[in-house]
DOSE-286296 format. One record per residue (C-alpha): residue in one letter; z, x, y; residue number from 0. Coordinates in Angstrom, 2 decimals. Example, Ala and Ser with C-alpha at 12.3 -4.5 7.8 and 13.67 -1.06 7.14 Angstrom:
2
 res       z       x       y   n
   A    7.80   12.30   -4.50   0
   S    7.14   13.67   -1.06   1
This chain:
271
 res       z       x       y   n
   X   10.89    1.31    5.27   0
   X   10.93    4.04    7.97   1
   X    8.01    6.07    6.67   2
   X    5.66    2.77    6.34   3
   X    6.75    1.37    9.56   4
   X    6.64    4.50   11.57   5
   X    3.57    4.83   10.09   6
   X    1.49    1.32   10.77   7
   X    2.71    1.76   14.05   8
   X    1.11    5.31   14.86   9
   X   -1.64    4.65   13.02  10
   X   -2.26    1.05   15.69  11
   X   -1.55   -1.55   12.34  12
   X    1.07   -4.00   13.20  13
   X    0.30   -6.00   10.00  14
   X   -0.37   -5.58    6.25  15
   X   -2.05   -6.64    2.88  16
   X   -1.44   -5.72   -0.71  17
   X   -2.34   -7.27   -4.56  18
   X    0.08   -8.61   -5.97  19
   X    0.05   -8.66   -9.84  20
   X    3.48  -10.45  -10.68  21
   X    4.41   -7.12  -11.55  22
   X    7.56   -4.64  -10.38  23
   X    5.63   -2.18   -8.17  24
   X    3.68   -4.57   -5.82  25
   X    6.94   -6.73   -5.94  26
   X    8.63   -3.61   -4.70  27
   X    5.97   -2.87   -2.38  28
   X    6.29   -6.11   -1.12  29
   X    9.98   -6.53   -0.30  30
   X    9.72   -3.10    1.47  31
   X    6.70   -3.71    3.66  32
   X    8.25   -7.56    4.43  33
   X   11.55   -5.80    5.44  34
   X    9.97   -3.11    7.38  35
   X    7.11   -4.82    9.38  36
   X    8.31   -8.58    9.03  37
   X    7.32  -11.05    7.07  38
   X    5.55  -12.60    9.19  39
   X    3.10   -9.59    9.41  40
   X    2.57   -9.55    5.45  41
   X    0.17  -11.05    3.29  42
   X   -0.17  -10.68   -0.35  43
   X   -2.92  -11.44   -2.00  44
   X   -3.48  -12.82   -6.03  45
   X   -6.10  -11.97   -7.62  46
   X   -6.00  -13.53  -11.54  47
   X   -8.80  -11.97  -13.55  48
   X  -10.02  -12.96  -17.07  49
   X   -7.14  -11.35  -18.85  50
   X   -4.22  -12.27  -16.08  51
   X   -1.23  -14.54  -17.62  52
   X   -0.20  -17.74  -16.24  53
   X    3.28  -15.93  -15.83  54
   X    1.50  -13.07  -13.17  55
   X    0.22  -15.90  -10.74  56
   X    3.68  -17.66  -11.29  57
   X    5.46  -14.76  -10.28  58
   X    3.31  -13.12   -7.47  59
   X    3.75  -17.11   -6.02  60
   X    7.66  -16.92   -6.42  61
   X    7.91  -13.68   -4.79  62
   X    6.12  -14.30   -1.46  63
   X    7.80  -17.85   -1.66  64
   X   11.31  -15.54   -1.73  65
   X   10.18  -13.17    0.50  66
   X    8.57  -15.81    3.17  67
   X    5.38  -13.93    2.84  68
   X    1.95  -15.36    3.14  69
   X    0.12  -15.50   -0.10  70
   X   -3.76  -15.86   -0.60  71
   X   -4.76  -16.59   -4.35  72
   X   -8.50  -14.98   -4.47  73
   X   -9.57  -15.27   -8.41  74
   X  -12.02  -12.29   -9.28  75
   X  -13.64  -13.58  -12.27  76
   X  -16.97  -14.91  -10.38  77
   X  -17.44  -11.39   -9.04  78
   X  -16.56   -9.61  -12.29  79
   X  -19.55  -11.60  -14.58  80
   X  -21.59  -11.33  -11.78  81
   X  -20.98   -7.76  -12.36  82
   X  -21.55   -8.10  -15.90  83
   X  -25.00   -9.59  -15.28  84
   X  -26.33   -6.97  -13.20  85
   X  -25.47   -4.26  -15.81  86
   X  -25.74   -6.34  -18.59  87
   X  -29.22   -3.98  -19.25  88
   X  -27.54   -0.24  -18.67  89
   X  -26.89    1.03  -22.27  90
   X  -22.99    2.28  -23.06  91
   X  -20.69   -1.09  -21.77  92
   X  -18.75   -2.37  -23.86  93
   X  -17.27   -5.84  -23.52  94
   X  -13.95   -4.40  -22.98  95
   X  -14.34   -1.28  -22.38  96
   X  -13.03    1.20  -19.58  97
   X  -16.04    0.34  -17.24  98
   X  -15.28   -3.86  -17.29  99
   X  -11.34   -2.43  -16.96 100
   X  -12.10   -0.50  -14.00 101
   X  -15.35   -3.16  -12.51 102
   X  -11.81   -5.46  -12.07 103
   X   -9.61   -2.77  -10.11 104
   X  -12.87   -2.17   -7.85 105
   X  -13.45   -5.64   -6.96 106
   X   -9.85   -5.93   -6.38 107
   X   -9.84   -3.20   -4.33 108
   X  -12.99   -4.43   -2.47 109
   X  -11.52   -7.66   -1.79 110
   X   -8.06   -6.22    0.18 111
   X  -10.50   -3.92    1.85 112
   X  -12.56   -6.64    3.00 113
   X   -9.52   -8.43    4.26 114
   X   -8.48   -5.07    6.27 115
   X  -12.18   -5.33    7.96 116
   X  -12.03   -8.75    8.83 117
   X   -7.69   -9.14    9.83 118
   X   -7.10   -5.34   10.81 119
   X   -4.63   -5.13    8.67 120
   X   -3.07   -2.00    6.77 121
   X   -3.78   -2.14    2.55 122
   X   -0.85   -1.21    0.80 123
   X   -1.83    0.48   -2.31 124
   X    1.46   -0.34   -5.14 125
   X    0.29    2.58   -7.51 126
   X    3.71    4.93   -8.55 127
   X    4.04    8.28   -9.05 128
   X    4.07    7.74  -12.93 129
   X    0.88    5.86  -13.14 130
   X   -0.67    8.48  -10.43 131
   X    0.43   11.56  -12.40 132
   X   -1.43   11.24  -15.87 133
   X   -4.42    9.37  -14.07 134
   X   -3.54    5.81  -14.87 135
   X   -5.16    4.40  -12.27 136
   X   -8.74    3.62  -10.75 137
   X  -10.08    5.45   -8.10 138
   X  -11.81    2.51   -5.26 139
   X   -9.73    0.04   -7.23 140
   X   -5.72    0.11   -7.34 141
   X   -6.01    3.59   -5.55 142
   X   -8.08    2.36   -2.45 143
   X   -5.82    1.81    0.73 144
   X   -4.73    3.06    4.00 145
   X   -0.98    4.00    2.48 146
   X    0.18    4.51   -0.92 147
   X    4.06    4.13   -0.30 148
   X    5.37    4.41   -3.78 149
   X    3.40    7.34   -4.65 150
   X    6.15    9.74   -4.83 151
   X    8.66    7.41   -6.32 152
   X    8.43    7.53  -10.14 153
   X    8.18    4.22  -12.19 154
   X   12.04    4.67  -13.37 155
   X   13.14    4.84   -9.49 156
   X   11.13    1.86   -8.65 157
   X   13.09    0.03  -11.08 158
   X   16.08    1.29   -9.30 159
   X   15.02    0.11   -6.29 160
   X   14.29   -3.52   -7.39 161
   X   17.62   -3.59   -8.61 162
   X   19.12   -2.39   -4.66 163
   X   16.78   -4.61   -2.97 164
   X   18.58   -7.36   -5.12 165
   X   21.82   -6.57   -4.41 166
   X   22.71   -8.98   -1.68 167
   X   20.03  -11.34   -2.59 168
   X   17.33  -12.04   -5.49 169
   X   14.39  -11.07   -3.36 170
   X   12.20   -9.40   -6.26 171
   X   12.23  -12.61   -9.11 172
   X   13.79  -11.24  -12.57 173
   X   10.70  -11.88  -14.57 174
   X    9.13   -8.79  -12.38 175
   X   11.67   -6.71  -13.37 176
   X   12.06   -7.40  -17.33 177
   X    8.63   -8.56  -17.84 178
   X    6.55   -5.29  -19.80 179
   X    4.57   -3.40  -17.74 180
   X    0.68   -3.69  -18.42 181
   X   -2.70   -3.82  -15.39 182
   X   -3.79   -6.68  -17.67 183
   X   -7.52   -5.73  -17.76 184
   X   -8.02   -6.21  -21.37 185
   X   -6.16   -8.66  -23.85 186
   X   -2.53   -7.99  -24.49 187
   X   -3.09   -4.60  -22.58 188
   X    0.39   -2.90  -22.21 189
   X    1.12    0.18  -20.46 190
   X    2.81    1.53  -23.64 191
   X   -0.73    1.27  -25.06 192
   X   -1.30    4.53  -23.14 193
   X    1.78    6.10  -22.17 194
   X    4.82    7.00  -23.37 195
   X    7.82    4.95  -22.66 196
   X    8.58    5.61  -18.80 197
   X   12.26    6.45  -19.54 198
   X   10.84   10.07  -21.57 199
   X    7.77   10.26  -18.85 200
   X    9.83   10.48  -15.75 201
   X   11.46   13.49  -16.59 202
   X    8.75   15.57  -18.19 203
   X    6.61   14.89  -15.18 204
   X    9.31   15.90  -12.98 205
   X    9.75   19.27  -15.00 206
   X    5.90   19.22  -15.08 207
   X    5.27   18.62  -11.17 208
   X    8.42   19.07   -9.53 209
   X    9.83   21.89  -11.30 210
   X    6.39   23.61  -11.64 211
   X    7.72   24.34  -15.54 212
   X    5.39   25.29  -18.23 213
   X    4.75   23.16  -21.08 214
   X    7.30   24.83  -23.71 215
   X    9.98   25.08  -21.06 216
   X    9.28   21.34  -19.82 217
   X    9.24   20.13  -23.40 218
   X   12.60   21.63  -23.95 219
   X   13.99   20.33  -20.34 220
   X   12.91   16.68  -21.17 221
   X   13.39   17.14  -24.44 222
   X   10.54   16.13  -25.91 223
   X    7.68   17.85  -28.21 224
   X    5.79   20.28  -26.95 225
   X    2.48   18.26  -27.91 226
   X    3.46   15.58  -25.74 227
   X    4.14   17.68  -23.00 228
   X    0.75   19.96  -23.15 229
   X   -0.80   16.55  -23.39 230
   X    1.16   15.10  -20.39 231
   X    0.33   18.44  -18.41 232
   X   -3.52   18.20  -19.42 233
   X   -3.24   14.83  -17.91 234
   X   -1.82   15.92  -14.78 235
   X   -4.43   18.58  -14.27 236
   X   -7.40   16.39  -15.47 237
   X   -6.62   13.51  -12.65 238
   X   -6.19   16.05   -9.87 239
   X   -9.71   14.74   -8.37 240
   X   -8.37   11.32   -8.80 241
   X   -5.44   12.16   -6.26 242
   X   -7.23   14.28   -3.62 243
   X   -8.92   10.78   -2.63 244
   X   -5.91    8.78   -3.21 245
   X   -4.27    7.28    0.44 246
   X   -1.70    9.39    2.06 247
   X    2.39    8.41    1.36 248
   X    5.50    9.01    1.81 249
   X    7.44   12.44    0.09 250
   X   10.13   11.26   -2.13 251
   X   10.58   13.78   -4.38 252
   X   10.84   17.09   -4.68 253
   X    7.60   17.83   -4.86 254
   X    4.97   15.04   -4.02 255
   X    1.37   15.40   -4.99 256
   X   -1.02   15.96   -2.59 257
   X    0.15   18.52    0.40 258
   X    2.97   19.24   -1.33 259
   X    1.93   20.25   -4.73 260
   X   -1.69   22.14   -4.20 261
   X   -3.20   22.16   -7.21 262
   X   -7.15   23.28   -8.03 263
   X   -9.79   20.54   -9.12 264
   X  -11.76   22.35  -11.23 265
   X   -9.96   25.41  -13.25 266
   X  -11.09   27.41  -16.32 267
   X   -7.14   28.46  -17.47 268
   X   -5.77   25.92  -20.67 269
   X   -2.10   24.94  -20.83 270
């Protein structure tokens, strides 16, 4: 709260706009930015795409009706086949492949920039630390922003924190919280589809990142294989580009990415 409104208010943004999915992080993202800036000066936007469930609009409308929020409901799916015209003639899409998965982040992205141009207000990117770590996210799509303030905090913590910003009151609705994660840009897309369970990725990427450990020694902190955690760590170095253009955040860890953790783009040495 004191990083993102000490922030808007340097920066000259006295409002701001963020997706919301239905899901934990832009929930989180949400009740933080409401408690720090007002609600008043919040507005979350819904985007439902072609492969969005009825439960993500439900949610994303009980949240900002908790949180006293405004909420704008902006479907993407006229953009997206208009999309899908234009390159329905370049060779290599498939239906439901990565490009139409990331075409929805951009336009997503596009739209809450839009609505920065024409309100002034500050996007909120909802992207965690997790997600940002092995390059589970779209650059110009879920990563484009003006602040990124769960960045640092890894997808375990944020479920932490959904749980203290509930304590006095249900601000975040429950279906947020238990609901399986998944960016819903292909059917029955789950984030366990890519990724390991978040409860054995937290703590290798902290050994990874934080720690600065090598693979064996990381493997045996976390106490996982060391496979998973050369893969993890090829991850981690692969989507270095992907970070150096994501919006600045808060540091919550030890060691957050970015000025914190300098890292080289390109690099010859293997893990």
């Amino acid at each position: 709260m004191l990083a993102l409104s000490d922030y808007a208010a340097k920066c000259g943004f006295s409002s701001a706009v963020l997706g919301l999915s239905g899901g934990i992080d832009s929930a989180v993202t949400a009740t933080l930015a409401a408690e720090a800036l007002g609600a008043d000066r919040v507005v979350g936007v819904a985007m439902p795409g072609p492969y969005s469930s009825p439960g993500s609009l439900r949610d994303a409308r009980d949240l900002a009706g908790r949180l006293g929020i405004r909420l704008l409901e902006i479907p993407i799916l006229p953009v997206f086949e208009a999309y899908r015209k234009v390159l329905a003639s370049a060779p290599g899409a498939g239906r439901h492949g990565t490009v139409e998965e990331n075409i929805q982040a951009r336009i997503r992205g596009a739209v809450l920039m839009a609505l920065s141009n024409r309100f002034g207000h500050l996007v909120l990117s909802t992207g965690n630390k997790s997600e940002i770590a092995v390059g589970y996210c779209t650059l110009y799509g879920d990563m484009a922003g003006g602040y990124a303030l769960l960045s640092d905090v890894p997808k375990t913590l944020v479920y932490a924190l959904a749980h203290e910003l509930n304590l006095a009151t249900e601000q975040i609705p429950a279906a947020s919280i238990t609901k399986e994660p998944s960016a819903e840009l292909r059917p029955n897309q789950k984030d366990s589809d890519s990724l390991p369970p978040y409860a054995v990725l937290d703590p290798l990427i902290e050994a990874l990142v934080d720690l600065s450990l090598p693979p064996p020694a990381a493997a045996r902190r976390a106490g996982v294989s060391i496979a998973l955690a050369r893969d993890i760590a090829r991850r981690i170095d692969h989507n270095e580009y992907k970070r150096r253009q994501m919006p600045p955040g808060p540091k919550v860890t030890a060691r957050g990415f970015g000025e914190g953790r300098r890292y080289p783009i390109a690099q010859k040495f293997q893990l």
